[in-house]
C-alpha positions as CSV (number, residue, x, y, z in Angstrom):
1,X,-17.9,6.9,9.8
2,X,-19.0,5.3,6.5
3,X,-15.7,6.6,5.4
4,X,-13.7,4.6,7.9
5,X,-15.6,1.8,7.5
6,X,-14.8,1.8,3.7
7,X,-10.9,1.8,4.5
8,X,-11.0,-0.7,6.9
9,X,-11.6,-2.6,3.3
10,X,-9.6,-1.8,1.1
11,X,-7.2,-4.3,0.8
12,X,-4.2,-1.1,-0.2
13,X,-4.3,0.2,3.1
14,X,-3.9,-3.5,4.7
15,X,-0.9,-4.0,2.8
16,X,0.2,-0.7,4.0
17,X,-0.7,-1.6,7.8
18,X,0.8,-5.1,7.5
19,X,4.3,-3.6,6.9
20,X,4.4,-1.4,9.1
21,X,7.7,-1.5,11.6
22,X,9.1,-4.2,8.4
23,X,12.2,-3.8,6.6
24,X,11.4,-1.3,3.0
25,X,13.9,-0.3,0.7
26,X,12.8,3.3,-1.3
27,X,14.2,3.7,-4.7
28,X,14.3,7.7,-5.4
29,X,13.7,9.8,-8.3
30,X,18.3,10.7,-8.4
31,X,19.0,7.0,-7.9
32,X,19.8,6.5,-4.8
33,X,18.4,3.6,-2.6
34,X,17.1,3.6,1.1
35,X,16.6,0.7,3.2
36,X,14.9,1.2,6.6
37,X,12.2,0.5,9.0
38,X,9.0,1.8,7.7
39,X,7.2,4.0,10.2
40,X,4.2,6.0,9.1
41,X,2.6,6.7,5.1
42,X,1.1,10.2,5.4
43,X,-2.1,11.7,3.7
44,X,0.3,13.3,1.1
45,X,1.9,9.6,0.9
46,X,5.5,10.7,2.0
47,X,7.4,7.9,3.9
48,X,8.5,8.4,7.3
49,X,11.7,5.5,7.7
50,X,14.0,5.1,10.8
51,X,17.8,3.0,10.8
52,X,17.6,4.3,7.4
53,X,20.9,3.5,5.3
54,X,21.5,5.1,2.0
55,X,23.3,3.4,-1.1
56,X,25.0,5.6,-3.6
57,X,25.6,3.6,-7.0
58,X,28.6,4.7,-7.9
59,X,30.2,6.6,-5.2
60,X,33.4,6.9,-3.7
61,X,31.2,6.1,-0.3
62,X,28.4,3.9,-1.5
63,X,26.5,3.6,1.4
64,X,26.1,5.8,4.8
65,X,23.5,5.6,8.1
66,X,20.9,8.6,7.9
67,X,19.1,7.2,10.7
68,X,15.8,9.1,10.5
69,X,14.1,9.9,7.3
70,X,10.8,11.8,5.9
71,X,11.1,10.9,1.9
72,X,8.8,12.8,-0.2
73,X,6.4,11.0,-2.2
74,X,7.5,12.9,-5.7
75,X,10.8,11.5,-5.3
76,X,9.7,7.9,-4.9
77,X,10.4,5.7,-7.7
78,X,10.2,1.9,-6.2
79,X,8.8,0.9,-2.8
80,X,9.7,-2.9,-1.3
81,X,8.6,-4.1,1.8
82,X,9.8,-7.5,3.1
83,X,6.2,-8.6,4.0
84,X,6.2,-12.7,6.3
85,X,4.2,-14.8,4.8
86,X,1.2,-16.2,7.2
């Protein structure tokens, strides 16, 4: 319990809750770019995203729907969230 209470703290994990079901774009570790609605941040920090669409620089298609995503945190380089202002 003294755990919990310590979380409910830290100001991380409000940022964290405060953006959930917002708009987060993922850089990964190859390049390549996802932008999606951010669902859930794991124990292991992996990203759970849904509407997920991926950008390709330089590709002959440079971007494509995935739809539903589990990124691993190793590949994460960059993490935006569109956070409103209150």
């Amino acid at each position: 319990m003294a755990d919990e209470a310590a979380h409910e703290k830290d100001p991380s994990l409000a940022l964290v809750r405060a953006s959930l079901d917002g708009p987060l774009r993922v850089g990964l570790s190859d390049g390549r770019l996802l932008t999606g609605t951010f669902l859930c941040l794991d124990r292991q920090r992996n990203i759970l995203m849904r509407d997920t669409m991926e950008t390709r620089p330089e590709s002959e298609q440079p971007e494509r729907r995935v739809g539903l995503v589990l990124v691993p945190f190793a590949h994460v380089t960059s993490c935006f969230a569109l956070l409103a202002i209150q």
